[in-house]
Steps between C-alpha positions, in 0.01 A plus 500: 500500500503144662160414675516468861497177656277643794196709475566838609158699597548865584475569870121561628645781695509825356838734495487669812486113642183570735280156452132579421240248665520273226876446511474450862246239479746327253787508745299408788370203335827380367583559875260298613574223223849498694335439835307167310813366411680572767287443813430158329854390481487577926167422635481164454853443634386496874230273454727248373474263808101520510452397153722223551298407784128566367609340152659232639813531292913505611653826597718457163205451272304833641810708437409439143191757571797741480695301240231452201393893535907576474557256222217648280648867555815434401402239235299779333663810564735511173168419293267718676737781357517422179143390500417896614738624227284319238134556673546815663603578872168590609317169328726253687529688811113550555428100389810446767313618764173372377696155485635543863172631658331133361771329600428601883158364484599159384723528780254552728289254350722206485406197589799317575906589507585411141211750419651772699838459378340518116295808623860678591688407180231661333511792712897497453444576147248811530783627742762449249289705236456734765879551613614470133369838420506728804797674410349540145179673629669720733666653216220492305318683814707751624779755375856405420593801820232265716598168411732492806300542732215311333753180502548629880144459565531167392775392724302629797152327404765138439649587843167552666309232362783272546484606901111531506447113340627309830287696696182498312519152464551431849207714608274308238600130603430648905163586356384193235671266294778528237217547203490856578850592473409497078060656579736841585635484130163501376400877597874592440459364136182641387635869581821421361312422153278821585790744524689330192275633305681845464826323358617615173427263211807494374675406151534148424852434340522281213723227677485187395407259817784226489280215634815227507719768701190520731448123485830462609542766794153317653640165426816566683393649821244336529679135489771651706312606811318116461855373489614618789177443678544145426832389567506392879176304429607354172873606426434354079189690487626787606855472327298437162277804519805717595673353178204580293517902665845533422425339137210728402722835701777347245259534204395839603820678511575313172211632319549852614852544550496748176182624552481950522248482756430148669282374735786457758702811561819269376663805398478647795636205696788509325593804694676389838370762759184426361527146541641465804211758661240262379711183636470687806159596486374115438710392832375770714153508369541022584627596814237727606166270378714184652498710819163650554356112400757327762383759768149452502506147537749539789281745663157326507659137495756529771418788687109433451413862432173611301463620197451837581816489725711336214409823221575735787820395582576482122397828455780685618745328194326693186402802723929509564526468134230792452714729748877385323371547178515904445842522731647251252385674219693808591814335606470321148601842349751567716715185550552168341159304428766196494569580835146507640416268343756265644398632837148431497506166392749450726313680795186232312701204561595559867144571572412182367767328683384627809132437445615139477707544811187635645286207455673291734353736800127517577483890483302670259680857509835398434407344178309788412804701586656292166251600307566868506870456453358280178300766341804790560776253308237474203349823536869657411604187251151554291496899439872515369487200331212590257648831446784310398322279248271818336843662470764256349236462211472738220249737514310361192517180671303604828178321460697152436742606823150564696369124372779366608568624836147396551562111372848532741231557761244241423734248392662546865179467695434194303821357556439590932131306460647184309793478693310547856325223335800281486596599869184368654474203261842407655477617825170458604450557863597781746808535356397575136451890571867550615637360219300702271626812644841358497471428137347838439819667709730262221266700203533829668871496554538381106329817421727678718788341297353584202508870641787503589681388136290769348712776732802293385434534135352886519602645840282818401168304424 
């Protein structure tokens, strides 16, 4: 018998699938894990404009508060797993968080912008360690009958967090300064590590770590997202770290083209319903990032609302998600995920659209009014469209079909940061947050086209 490429504890659970107190610390703290990860991505999104400000800094340079913490996840993802394979789960996981938690207190402590945007990178890659191996530890934690509605649970904390972050940090910069959007990770962190201590240890496989292949996958996105950051300040810059991305992406596929079990699910993306759903995920996942950024400056900018008023009237996007989620869900299982998925990016991109429409008026409401038609498109796109991905992969090849779905996600919200980047690089002025959510529309309705060749290839997907 072959040895596994992934570890494969037993489930802490016992038969009848009731979780003791033990197990349930271990889920709630790779809950909670989640929320770190999560919450971070979103909090600091709203407080965009006042960093600028208090730094003293361009609106495109702060966005790269977002942009280095997205770069390191997605940098690292792909190594993180194999790292976890070699190590054990509940090794990298626990220094992940361990990682993250310090990370927030350099944040905090940083003493100038270049040190905060450090401080996030190396909080980028705890959360990559972190989001690596969640869908490992669930199984490790709970029964195969469970692990539904364990990956359920999941979804919901994602959904919640993802609503909760505007709003927390908008309530913390009405109360003190941006420091202490990254003190509240600091309590989160230490019980995180506290409940981790009831994972499962694990069984190490014994994988061979391919450092070139991992060399190579940081090499590549990381001089790609540079790339494109650079080009409308220094078009050869820019152009020459994009050549050297697409080089060392060349060099990567070469070297494990053949390979049983890469570090890239290549085999995977060979398959085109699979393909085209992470295509699709990576445009709608741009267009959402390129959206939320391009609303808060509008908002406090050229409507000259608060902070606190700019994460409420965000709020309502990923709470519209949160309430789409489950209906899509069930419709997935009924009708084509092709279909739905076509319609909610679709129903993403006309939000968009009219969110830019929107910022021509001085009202608050009606651009708040976009946002809830925002978070229905990608509340139905999202659901179907993972199902999609778990599904046209062969069951033996679920973990790499969970890494990558992940990476479709990261890579997208790092492609929305750079490229809102660009936008206000270009356009700066009161005109700059339109065009983002213009561009973001243009992503959106890509992923809706992307959709919508899937239903022409496999009507029944």
């Amino acid at each position: 018998m072959s040895t596994p490429s992934r570890s494969e504890p037993q489930p802490l659970a016992d038969a009848g699938g009731a979780l003791e107190p033990g197990q349930l610390w271990a889920l709630v703290g790779v809950l909670l894990a989640t929320v770190l990860v999560v919450l971070d991505g979103t909090i600091v999104n709203v407080a965009l404009p006042t960093i600028s400000t208090e730094l003293h800094v361009s609106a495109s340079q702060a966005i790269w508060v977002v942009t280095a913490y997205q770069m390191a996840l997605v940098m690292a993802l792909f190594p993180c797993a194999a790292i976890g394979d070699r190590i054990g789960h509940r090794r990298l996981y626990v220094s992940g968080v361990a990682v993250f938690t310090l990370a927030s207190a350099l944040c905090v402590l940083a003493p100038g912008f270049g040190w905060l945007v450090a401080a996030r990178f190396i909080q980028g890659l705890g959360g990559a360690c972190i989001m690596a191996l969640n869908a490992a530890l669930l199984r490790a934690i709970v029964p195969q009958r469970m692990l539904g509605r364990a990956i359920g649970w999941t979804a919901l904390t994602v959904a919640l967090s993802s609503a909760a972050g505007p709003t927390i940090g908008a309530v913390i910069l009405s109360l003190a300064n941006w420091r202490w959007l990254f003190v509240v990770n600091l309590p989160v962190g230490l019980v995180t590590l506290l409940a981790l201590r009831m994972l499962p240890q694990g069984r190490p496989t014994q994988r061979k770590l391919d450092l070139p292949s991992m060399a190579l996958n940081a090499l590549g996105f990381a001089t790609l997202v540079l790339g494109v950051d650079r080009l409308a300040a220094s078009p050869r810059d820019g152009a020459a770290l994009i050549a050297i991305a697409v080089a060392a992406f060349a060099a990567l596929v070469a070297r494990e083209w053949r390979v049983e079990a890469p570090l890239i699910p290549l085999d995977l993306l060979r398959v085109s319903a699979f393909r085209l759903s992470v295509l699709a995920s990576i445009c709608c996942f741009a267009a959402q990032i390129a959206g939320i950024v391009a609303l808060v400056f509008d908002v406090q900018n050229r409507l000259g609302a608060s902070a606190l008023v700019t994460g409420l009237s965000l709020t309502p996007w990923p709470l519209t998600v949160a309430v789409a989620a489950p209906w899509a869900g069930r419709l997935a299982d009924r009708v084509s995920t092709a279909a739905l998925c076509a319609f909610g990016a679709a129903c993403l991109a006309a939000g968009l659209l009219l969110a830019a429409w929107m910022t021509q008026e001085q009202r608050l409401l009606p651009l708040v009014a976009s946002t809830v038609l925002c978070g229905l498109g990608f509340g139905f796109f999202q659901v179907p469209n993972n199902r999609n991905m778990l599904l046209a992969a062969p069951r033996a090849r679920s973990a790499a079909a969970g890494g990558m779905q992940a990476t479709a996600r990261l890579s997208g919200q790092t492609a929305g940061a750079v490229g809102s980047s660009v936008v206000f690089h270009l356009m700066a002025g009161a005109n700059a947050p339109q065009v983002g959510l213009i561009v973001a529309a243009g992503m959106a309705a890509l992923g809706a086209l992307f959709s919508v060749m899937r239903a022409s290839e496999q009507p029944s997907a």
